[in-house]
C-alpha positions in Angstrom: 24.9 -21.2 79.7 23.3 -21.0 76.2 25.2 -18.8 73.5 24.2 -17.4 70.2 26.6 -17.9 67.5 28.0 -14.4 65.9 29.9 -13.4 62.8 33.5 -11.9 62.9 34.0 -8.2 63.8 33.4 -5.9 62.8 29.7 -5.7 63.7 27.6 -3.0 62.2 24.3 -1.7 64.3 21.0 -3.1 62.4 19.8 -0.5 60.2 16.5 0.8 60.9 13.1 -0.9 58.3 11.8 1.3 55.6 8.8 2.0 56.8 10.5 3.2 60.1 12.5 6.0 57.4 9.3 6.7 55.6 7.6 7.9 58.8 10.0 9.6 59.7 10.4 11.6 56.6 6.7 12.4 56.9 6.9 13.4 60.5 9.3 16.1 59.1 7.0 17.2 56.3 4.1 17.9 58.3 5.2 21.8 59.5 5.7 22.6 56.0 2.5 20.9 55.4 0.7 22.9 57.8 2.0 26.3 56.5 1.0 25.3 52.8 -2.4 24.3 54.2 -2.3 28.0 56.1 -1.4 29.5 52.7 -3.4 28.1 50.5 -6.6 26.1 52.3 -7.2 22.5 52.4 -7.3 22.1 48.8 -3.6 21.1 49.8 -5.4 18.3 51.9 -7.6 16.8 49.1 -4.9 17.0 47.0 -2.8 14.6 49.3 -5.0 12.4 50.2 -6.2 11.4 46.4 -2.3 11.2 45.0 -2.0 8.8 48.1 -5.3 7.0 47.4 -4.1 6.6 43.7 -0.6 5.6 44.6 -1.7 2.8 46.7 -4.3 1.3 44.3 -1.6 1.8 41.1 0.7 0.2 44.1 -1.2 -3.0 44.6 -2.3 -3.5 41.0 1.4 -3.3 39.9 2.3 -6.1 42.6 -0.1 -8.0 41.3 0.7 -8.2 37.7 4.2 -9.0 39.3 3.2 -12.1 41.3 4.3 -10.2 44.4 2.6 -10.0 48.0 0.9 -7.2 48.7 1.1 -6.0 52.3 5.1 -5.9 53.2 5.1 -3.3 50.0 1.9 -1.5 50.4 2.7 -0.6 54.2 6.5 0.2 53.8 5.4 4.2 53.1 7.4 4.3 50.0 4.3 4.7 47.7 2.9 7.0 50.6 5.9 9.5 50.8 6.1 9.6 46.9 2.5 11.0 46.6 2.7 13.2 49.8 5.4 15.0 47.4 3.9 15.1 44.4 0.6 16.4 45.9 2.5 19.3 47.1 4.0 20.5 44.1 0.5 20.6 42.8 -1.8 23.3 42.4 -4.4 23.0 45.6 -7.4 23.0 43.2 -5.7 20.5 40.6 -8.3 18.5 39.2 -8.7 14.9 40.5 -7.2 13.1 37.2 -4.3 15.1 37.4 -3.3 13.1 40.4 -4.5 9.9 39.1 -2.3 10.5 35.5 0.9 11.4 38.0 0.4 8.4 40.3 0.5 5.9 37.0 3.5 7.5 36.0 5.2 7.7 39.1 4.0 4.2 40.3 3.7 2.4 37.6 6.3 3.6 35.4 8.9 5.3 37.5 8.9 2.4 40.4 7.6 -1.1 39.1 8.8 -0.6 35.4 12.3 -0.7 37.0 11.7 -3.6 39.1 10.0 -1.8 42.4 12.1 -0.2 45.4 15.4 -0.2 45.5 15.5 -0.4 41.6 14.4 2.9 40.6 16.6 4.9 38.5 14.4 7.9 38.5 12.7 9.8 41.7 9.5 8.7 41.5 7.5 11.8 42.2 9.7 14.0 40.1 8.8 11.5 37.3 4.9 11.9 38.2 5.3 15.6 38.4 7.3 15.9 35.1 4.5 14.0 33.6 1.2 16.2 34.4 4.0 19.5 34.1 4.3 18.8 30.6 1.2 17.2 29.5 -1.5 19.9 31.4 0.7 23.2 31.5 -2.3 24.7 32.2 -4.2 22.8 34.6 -0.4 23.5 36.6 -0.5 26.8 36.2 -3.7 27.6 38.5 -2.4 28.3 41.7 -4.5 30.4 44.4 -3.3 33.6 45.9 -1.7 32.4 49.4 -3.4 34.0 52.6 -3.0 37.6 52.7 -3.4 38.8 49.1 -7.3 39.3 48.6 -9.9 37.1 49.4 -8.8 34.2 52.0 -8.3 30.6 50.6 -11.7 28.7 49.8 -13.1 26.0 52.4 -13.2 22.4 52.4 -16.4 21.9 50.7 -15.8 24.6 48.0 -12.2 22.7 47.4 -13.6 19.4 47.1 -15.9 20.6 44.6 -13.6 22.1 42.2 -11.5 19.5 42.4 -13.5 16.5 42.5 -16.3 18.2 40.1 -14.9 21.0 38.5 -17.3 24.1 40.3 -15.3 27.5 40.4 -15.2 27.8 43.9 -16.3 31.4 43.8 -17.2 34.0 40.5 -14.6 35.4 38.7 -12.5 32.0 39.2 -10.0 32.8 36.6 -8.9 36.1 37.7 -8.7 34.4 41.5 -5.8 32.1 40.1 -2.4 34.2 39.3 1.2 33.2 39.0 4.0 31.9 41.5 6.1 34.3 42.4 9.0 32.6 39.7 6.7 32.9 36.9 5.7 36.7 37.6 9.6 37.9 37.8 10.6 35.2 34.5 7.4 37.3 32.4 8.1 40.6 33.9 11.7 40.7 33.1 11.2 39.6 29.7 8.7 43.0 29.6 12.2 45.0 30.4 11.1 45.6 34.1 14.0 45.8 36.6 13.7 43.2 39.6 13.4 46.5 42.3 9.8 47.2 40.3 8.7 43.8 40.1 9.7 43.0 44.1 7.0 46.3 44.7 4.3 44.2 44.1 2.0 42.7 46.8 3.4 39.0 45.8 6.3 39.1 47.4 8.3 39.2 50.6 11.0 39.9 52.3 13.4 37.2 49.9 10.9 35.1 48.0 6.7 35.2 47.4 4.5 36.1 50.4 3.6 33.0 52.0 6.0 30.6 49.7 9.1 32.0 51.6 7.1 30.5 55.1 6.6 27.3 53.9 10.0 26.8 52.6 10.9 27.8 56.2 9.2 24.6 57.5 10.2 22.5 55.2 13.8 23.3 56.4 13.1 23.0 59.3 11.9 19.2 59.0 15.1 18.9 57.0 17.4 19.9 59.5 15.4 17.5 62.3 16.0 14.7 59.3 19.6 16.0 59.9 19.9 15.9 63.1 18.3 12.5 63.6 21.0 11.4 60.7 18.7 9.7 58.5 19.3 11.7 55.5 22.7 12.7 54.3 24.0 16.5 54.9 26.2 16.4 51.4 23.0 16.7 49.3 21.1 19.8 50.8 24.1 21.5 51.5 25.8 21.1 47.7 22.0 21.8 45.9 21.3 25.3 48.1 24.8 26.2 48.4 25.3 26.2 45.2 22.6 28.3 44.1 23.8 30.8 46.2 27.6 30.7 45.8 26.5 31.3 41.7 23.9 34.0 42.2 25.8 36.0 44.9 28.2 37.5 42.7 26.0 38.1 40.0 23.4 40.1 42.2 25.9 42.0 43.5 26.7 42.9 40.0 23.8 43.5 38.5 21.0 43.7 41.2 18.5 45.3 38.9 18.5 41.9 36.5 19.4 39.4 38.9 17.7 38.4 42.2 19.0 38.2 45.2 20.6 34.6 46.1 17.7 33.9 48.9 15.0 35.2 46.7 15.9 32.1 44.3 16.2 29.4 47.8 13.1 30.8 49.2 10.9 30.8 45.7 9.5 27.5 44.5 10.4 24.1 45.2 14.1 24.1 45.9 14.3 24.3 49.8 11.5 20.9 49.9 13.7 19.4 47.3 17.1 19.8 48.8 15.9 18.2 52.0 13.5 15.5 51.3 13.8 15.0 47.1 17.5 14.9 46.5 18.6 13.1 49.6 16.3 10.1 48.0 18.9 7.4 49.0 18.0 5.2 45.8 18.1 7.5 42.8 20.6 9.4 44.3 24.4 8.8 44.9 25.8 6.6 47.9 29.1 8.2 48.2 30.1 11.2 50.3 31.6 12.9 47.4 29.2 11.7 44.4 26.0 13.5 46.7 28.3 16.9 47.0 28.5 16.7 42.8 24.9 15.4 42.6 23.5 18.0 44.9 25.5 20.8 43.3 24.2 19.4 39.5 20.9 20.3 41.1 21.2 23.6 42.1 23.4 24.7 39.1 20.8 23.3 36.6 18.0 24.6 38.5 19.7 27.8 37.8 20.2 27.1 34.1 16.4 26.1 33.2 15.1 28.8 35.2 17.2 31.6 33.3 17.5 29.9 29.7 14.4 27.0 30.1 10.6 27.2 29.2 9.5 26.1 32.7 10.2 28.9 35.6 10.7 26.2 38.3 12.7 23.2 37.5 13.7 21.3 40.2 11.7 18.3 38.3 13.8 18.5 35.6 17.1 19.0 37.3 17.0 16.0 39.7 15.7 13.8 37.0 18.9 14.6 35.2 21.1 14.2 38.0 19.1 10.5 38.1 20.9 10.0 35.2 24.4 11.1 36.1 24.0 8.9 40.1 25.3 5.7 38.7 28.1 7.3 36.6 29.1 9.7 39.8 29.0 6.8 42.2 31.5 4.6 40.0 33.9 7.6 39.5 33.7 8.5 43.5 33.8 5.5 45.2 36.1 5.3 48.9 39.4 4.4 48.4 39.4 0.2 49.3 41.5 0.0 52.7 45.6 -0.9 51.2 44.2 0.0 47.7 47.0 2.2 45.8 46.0 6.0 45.4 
C-alpha cells in the first residue's frame, strides 16, 4: 500500500487562500451595498467600480517596479476589497480623480511602500480615505440627500456625468447636496440647539439619519454572517461598538438634551461598516484575543473623542489608523501565556 509521509501531531486544518477570504468579505458587503445604492443611486456604483479599476492598475504598476509577478497578486482580492471600501465612504458623485488620488495612496503608499500584503502597517483604505479627507474637504463634503428627502437620487447617466465630467446632474446642484447626519448635529449644537430640536428635522430617524441607519443595518448583517462563518474575529466588533455605547449610555441619560442617544452614534456614519469589515483587518490589526478587545475598544473611544473635541465629525479614518499604530505594541504586551511558561 503506498503512504504519504506526515509531520508530528498536532495537525492543524489548512487555512483557507486569500482570495477565498476576500470573496467572502465581499459577499458580505453586498446587502449593505444594495441599501447604499437604494439610498443614494448608482453614483455608489461608479464610484466602486473606478476606485477598483484604479487600485488594480496602481496594483500592477507597483508589482512591476518590484520585480514581482503579476497575476497571483492582482487576483487575490486584496486590492479589490480595499477599493470596494474606500468607494463607499465616498460621496456618490465624488469626482473621478478623487478615486484615482486615494487608490495611489492606499496602493501605492499604504500597501507596496511597506513591502505589499501581509506587511502593511496601516489599513489601506483608511490611509486612501484619510488622504482625499484631508486634501479635498470639500469635494467630501457633497453628499446627496438619501431616498426619501426631496427629489429621488439621479440616474446612471446623470451620475456618470458629474462624476466622470463634472455636469450638475440637475439645476440648483449645490443646494441638492447637504450634510450627513453627524455633521448637521456637530454645527447645530455648536448654534446652542438641543439634540430633541435637531432630531425634528426630516434627516433623521428613528436612532441615526434616514436611510444611513438602513445601511448600517446591512452592513451588520454581513458582519454577523462573517461571524458566523468565523472568518473574522468577534473581539474587534464587539470591543469598537460596545464601547461606544457603554461610554455614551450614561452620559445620555444624564444630559439627553446635549448628548445623543448611544445608537444614534452606532447607527450614524461609518462605524457599524468599520467594526465589521475595517477593524477586524487581520494584518493591521492585533492577532491576540485580548490585543483586538483593546484595539477595538481604542476605536470606538477615539471615534468618540474626535467626533466631540476633533475638526472632522466622523472619524473612524483617523481612529483605526491610530490603533495601526498601537497593533504591534498591543500584540507584544498580550501575547498567550507559552504552555509551562511562569505566570
Amino acid at each position: 500500500m503506498k503512504t504519504f509521509g506526515t509531520a508530528t501531531a498536532p495537525h492543524l486544518p489548512s487555512r483557507g487562500s486569500v482570495r477565498a477570504l476576500m470573496l467572502e468579505v465581499l459577499a458580505a458587503l453586498l446587502p449593505g451595498i444594495a441599501a447604499h445604492v437604494y439610498f443614494f443611486g448608482p453614483g455608489v456604483m461608479v464610484q466602486i467600480v473606478l476606485t477598483v479599476s484604479f487600485a488594480l492598475i496602481v496594483e500592477a504598476a507597483c508589482l512591476k517596479l518590484r520585480a514581482r509577478p503579476l497575476q497571483p497578486f492582482l487576483s487575490d482580492g486584496s486590492a479589490v476589497l480595499a477599493a470596494v471600501l474606500f468607494a463607499l465612504c465616498l460621496p456618490p458623485l465624488a469626482p473621478w480623480w478623487i478615486a484615482a488620488i486615494g487608490m495611489l495612496a492606499a496602493i501605492g503608499l499604504a500597501k507596496h511602500a511597506y513591502g505589499g500584503l501581509g506587511y502593511n502597517l496601516f489599513n489601506p483604505a483608511m490611509v486612501g480615505y484619510a488622504v482625499v479627507l484631508i486634501s479635498f474637504p470639500f469635494e467630501l463634503s457633497q453628499w446627496l440627500a438619501p431616498r426619501g428627502l426631496g427629489l429621488d437620487p439621479p440616474g446612471f447617466a446623470a451620475s456618470l456625468n458629474a462624476i466622470l465630467i463634472g455636469i450638475a446632474p440637475a439645476p440648483g446642484w449645490d443646494s441638492l447636496a447637504q450634510a450627513t447626519p453627524l455633521d448637521t448635529v456637530r454645527q447645530l449644537s455648536a448654534q446652542g440647539q438641543t439634540l430633541v430640536e435637531i432630531r425634528d428635522a426630516p434627516l433623521f430617524g428613528d436612532f441615526g439619519g434616514k436611510g444611513w441607519e438602513w445601511i448600517a443595518n446591512f452592513y451588520a448583517l454581513g458582519g454577523l454572517w462573517l461571524l458566523a462563518r468565523r472568518k473574522i474575529p468577534w473581539q474587534t466588533p464587539l470591543a469598537t461598538l460596545g464601547s461606544v455605547v457603554l461610554l455614551t449610555l450614561p452620559l445620555w441619560a444624564l444630559e439627553p438634551d446635549v448628548h445623543p442617544f448611544p445608537l444614534q452614534h452606532v447607527f450614524s456614519g461609518a462605524l457599524v461598516l468599520a467594526a465589521f469589515f475595517i477593524v477586524t483587518d487581520p494584518v493591521s490589526g492585533c492577532a491576540s484575543a485580548r490585543g483586538r478587545l483593546i484595539f477595538g475598544a481604542g476605536v470606538g473611544v477615539l471615534t468618540l473623542i474626535i467626533r466631540r473635541w476633533g475638526s472632522y465629525p466622523d472619524a473612524v479614518a483617523f481612529a483605526v489608523l491610530l490603533m495601526n499604530c498601537a497593533a504591534p505594541m498591543l500584540d507584544r504586551y498580550t501575547r498567550p501565556r507559552i504552555y509551562g511558561e511562569a505566570r
